[in-house]
Phi, psi and omega in degrees: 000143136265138221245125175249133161256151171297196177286303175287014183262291215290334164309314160326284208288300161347293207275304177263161165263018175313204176306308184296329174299321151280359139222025133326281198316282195308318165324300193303274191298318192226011162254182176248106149244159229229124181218144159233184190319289173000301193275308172348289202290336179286315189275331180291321182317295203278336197283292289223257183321312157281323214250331195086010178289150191297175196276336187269338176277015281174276163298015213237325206287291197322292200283359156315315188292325318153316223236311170258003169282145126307088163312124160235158175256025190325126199276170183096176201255114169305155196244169179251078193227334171274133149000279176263139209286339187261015177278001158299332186303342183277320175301309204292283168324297166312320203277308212287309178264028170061081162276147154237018169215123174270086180301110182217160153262352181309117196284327179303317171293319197267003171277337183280346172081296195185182192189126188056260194221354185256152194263123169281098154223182171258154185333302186298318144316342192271315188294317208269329204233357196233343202265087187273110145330123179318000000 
């Protein structure tokens, strides 16, 4: 499948070992994942101003990223369909590769259910309805 995590699944997972961590981790080994600039820039932004994290752990975050993402640049006219404005940019990125799972905590997102053919959840939903055990 292809898996977009918001910013915030992957910051969870940065931080804690909890739910976005473990189904980081099962992603990570049997999807295809998807990141754009956008989402980058968002999660260094928030490791780098909120959190304070050092600058070599910082680097550390880039090339994880670097090393299990696909990066797209998605072409096209952001569209005005979330609440909040920069969660198009996720959307905008599902449209661009036909994702077909958005991983989010975002209320906003997950109120929409779905956006085209990709299905909008939550970790916890990723555990309950996508996760077959080996």
């Amino acid at each position: 499948m292809k898996i977009i995590f918001d910013s915030n699944v992957i910051l969870s997972a940065l931080i804690t070992q909890g739910l976005s961590y473990r189904v980081f981790d099962i992603c990570i080994d049997k999807h295809q994942l998807f990141i754009s600039s956008w989402i980058i820039n968002e999660v260094l932004t928030i490791l780098d101003t909120k959190m304070h994290t050092p600058k070599a752990e910082i680097e550390r975050v880039k090339v994880f990223f670097d090393t299990i993402f696909n990066k797209i640049n998605p072409k096209g006219d952001l569209s005005n369909i979330c609440r909040d404005i920069d969660d198009n940019n996720i959307l905008l990125l599902a449209r661009s590769i036909m994702a077909d799972l958005i991983i989010t905590g975002d209320n906003d997102l997950l109120s929409l259910n779905n956006h085209l053919n990709t299905k909008i959840i939550s970790p916890r939903q990723f555990i309950e309805n996508y996760y077959k055990p080996d």
